[in-house]
C-alpha positions as CSV (number, residue, x, y, z in Angstrom):
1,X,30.0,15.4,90.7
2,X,32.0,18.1,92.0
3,X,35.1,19.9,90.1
4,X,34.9,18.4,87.0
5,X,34.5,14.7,87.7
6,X,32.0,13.6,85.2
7,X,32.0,9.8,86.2
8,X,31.6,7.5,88.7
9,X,34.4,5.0,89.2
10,X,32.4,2.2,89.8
11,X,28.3,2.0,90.3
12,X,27.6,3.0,93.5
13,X,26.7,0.8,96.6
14,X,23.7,2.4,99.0
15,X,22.6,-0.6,101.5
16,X,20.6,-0.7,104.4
17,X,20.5,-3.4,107.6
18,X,21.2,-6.8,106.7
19,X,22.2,-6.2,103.2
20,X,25.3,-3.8,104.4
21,X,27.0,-6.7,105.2
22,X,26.3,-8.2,101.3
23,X,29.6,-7.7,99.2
24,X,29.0,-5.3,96.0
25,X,24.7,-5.0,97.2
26,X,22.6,-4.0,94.6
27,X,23.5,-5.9,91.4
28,X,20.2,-8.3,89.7
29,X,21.1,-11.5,92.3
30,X,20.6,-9.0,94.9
31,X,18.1,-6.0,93.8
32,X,18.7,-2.9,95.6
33,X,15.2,-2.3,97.1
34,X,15.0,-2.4,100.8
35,X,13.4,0.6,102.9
36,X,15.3,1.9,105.2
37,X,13.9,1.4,108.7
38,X,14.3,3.4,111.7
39,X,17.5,2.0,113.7
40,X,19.2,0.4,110.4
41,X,22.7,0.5,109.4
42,X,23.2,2.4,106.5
43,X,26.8,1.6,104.1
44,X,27.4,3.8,100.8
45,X,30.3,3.2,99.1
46,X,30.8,5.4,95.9
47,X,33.6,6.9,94.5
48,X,34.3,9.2,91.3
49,X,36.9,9.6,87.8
50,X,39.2,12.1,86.8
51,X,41.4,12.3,84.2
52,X,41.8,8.3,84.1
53,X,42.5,8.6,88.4
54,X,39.5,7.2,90.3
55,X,38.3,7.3,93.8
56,X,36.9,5.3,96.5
57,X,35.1,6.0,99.6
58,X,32.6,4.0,101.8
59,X,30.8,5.4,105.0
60,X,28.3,3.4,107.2
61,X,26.2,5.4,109.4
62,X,24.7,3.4,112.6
């Protein structure tokens, strides 16, 4: 993390093609192991702490 953030507010989401679509991907019901493939959809959704203030961003890339 960058500027003193030393946690992440949540665990982070990376998801690829169908599974971008899967609320909170990645979590033992639905294993975070897909390849990504040429032409998929990627969605990561992370975010960071601070001084008890957390953040929250998600970007999908086509």
């Amino acid at each position: 993390m960058y500027g003193g953030c030393r946690h992440c507010s949540y665990t982070c989401i990376c998801a690829t093609g169908d599974n971008s679509a899967v609320l909170h991907y990645g979590h033992a019901a639905a294993p975070n192991d897909k390849t990504l493939e040429d032409g998929d959809m990627a969605l990561l959704d992370m975010g960071a702490e601070y001084h008890f203030y957390a953040s929250d961003i998600t970007c999908s890339y086509p």
